[in-house]
Structures are given as C-alpha cells and as structure tokens.
C-alpha atoms as an extended CHARMM CRD file, in Angstrom:
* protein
*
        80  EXT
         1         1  UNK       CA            -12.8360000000        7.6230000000        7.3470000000  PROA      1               0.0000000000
         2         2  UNK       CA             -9.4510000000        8.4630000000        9.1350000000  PROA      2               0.0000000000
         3         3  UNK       CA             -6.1380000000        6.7470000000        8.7480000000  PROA      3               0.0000000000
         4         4  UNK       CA             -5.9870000000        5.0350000000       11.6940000000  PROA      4               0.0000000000
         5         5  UNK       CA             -9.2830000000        3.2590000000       10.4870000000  PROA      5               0.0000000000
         6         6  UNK       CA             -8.1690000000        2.5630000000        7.3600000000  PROA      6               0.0000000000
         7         7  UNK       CA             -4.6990000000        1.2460000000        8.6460000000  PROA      7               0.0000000000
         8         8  UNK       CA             -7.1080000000       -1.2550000000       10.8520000000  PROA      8               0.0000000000
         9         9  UNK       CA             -9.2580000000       -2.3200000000        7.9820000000  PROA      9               0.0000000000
        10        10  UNK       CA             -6.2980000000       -3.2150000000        5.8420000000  PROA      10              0.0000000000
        11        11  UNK       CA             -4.4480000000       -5.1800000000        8.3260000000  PROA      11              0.0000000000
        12        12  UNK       CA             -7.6250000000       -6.8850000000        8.7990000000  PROA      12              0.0000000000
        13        13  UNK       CA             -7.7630000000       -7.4680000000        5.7280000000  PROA      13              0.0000000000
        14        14  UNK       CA             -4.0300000000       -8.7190000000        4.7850000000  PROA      14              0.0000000000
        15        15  UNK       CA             -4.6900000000      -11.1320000000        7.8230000000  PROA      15              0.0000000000
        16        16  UNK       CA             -7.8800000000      -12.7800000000        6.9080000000  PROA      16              0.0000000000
        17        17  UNK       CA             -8.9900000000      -12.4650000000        3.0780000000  PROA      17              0.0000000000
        18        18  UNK       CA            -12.9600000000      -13.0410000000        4.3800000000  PROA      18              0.0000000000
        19        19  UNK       CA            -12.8450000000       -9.5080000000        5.9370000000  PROA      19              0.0000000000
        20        20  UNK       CA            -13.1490000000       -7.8840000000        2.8430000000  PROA      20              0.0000000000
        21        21  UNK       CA            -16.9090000000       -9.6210000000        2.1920000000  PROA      21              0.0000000000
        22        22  UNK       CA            -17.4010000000       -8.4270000000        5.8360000000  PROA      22              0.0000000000
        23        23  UNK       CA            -16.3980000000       -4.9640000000        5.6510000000  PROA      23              0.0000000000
        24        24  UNK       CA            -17.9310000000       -4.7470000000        2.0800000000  PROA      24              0.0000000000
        25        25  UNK       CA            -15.9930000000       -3.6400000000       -1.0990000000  PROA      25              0.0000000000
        26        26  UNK       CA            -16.7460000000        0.1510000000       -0.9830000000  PROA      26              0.0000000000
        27        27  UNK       CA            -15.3710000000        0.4960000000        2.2670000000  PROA      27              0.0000000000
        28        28  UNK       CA            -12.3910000000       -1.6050000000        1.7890000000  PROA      28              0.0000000000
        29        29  UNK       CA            -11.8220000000        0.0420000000       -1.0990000000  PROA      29              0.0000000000
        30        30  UNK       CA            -12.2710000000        3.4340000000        0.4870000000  PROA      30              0.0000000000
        31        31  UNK       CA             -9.4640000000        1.9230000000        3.1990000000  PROA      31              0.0000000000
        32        32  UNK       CA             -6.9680000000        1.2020000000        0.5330000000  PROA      32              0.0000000000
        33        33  UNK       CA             -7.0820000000        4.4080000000       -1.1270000000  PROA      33              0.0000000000
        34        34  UNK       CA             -6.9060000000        6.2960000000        1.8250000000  PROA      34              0.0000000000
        35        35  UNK       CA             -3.6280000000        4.2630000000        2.9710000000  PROA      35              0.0000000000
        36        36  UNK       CA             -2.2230000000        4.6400000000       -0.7030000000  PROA      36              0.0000000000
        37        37  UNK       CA             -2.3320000000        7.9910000000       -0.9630000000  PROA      37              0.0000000000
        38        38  UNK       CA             -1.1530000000        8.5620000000        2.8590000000  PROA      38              0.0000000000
        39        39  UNK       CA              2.2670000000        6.3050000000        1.9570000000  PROA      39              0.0000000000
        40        40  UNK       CA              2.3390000000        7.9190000000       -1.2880000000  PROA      40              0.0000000000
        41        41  UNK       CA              2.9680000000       11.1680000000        0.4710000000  PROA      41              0.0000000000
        42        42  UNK       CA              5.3560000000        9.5330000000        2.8050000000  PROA      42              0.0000000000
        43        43  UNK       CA              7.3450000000        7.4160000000        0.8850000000  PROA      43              0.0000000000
        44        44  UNK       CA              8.8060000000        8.3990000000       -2.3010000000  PROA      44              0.0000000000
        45        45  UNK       CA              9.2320000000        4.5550000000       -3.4040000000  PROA      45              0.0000000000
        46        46  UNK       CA              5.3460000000        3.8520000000       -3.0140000000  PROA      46              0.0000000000
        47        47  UNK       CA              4.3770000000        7.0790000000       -4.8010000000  PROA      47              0.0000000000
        48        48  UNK       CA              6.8220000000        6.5070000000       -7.3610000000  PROA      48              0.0000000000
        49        49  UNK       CA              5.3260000000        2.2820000000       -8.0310000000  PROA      49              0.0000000000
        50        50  UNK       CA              1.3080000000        4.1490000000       -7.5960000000  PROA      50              0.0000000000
        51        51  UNK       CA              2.7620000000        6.6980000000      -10.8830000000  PROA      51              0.0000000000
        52        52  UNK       CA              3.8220000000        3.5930000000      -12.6500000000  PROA      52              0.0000000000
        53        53  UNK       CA              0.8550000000        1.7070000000      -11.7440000000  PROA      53              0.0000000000
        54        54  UNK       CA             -1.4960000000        3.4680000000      -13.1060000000  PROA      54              0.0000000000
        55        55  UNK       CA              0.1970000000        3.7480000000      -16.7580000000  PROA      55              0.0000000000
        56        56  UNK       CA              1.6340000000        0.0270000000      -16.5700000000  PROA      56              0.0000000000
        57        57  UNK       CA              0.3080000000       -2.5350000000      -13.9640000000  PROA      57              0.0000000000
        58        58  UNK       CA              2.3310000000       -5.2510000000      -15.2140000000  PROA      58              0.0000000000
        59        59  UNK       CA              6.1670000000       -2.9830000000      -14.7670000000  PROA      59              0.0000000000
        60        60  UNK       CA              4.8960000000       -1.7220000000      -11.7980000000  PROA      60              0.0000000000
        61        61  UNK       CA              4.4610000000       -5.3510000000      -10.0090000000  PROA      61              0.0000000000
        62        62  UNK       CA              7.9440000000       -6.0520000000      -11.6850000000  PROA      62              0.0000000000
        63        63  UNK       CA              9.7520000000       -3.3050000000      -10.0010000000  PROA      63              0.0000000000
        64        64  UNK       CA              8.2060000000       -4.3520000000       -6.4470000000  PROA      64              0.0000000000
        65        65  UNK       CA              9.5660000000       -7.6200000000       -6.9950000000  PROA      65              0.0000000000
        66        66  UNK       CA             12.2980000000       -6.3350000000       -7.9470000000  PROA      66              0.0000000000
        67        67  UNK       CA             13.5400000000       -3.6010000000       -5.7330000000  PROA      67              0.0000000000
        68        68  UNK       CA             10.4060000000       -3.1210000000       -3.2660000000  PROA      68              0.0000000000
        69        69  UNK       CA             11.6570000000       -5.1720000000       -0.4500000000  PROA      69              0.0000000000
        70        70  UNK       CA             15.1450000000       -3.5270000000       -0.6540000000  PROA      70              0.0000000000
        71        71  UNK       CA             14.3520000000        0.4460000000       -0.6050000000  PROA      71              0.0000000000
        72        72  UNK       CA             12.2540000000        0.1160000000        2.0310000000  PROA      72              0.0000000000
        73        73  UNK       CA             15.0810000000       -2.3430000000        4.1190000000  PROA      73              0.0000000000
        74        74  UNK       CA             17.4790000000        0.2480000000        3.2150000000  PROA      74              0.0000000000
        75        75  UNK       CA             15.1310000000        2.8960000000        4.6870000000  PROA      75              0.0000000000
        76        76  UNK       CA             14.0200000000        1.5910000000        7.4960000000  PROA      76              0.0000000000
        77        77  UNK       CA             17.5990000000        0.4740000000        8.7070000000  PROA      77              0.0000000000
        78        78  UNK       CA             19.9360000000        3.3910000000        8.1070000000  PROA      78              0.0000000000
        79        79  UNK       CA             22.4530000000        4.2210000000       10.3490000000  PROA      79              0.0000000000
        80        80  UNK       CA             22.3470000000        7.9930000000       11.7980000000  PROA      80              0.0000000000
C-alpha cells in the first residue's frame, strides 16, 4: 500500500468511524502504520510521542494534550 492510499483510508476513517468495519481492521491497521511511520520521519514531535508511546501510553497521550497542538502551530506558522 502507498502513502497516498493510506493518507485516504485514514481520513476516511477520522471522518466516519464505520469505515474502519468497511475497510476491515488489517488494512486500516496497515494504513495507520504506514502514515505513523511516514510522519515519524517527518516530524520530530510525532516520532518523538510514537518513542514514548510505545514505553508509556498513558504520558504519551498526556504530552499531546499537552503540547501537541502547539509544536505543530508553531511549525506550521513560522515566519521566514
């Protein structure tokens, strides 16, 4: 499956919960992980939260709450 795929099943997805039974777990699952480990390479935030996650679920959902809406505002809006 290629990214652009993926990036189409998971905003599927995030838009209607029912697509997942429609799509089927593997492949959603297969979707996620292939969008998590593209943003993980692009974004030093996500990777950092998918490090955490995987040790402690619990601090990682803290620290999006936290800070997750933040680094990527302050990323996405820098000045040049």
């Amino acid at each position: 499956m290629k990214l652009r795929q993926a990036k189409k099943i998971m905003k599927n997805i995030r838009r209607n919960a029912r697509m997942e039974y429609l799509y089927g777990l593997g492949r959603s699952m297969k979707a996620n992980a292939i969008c998590v480990r593209h943003y993980g390479r692009v974004d030093k935030f996500t990777k950092l939260i998918n490090q955490i996650g995987g040790k402690d679920p619990l601090l990682a959902i803290e620290l999006i709450r936290q800070y997750g809406s933040k680094e990527r505002n302050n990323n996405r809006w820098c000045a040049v």
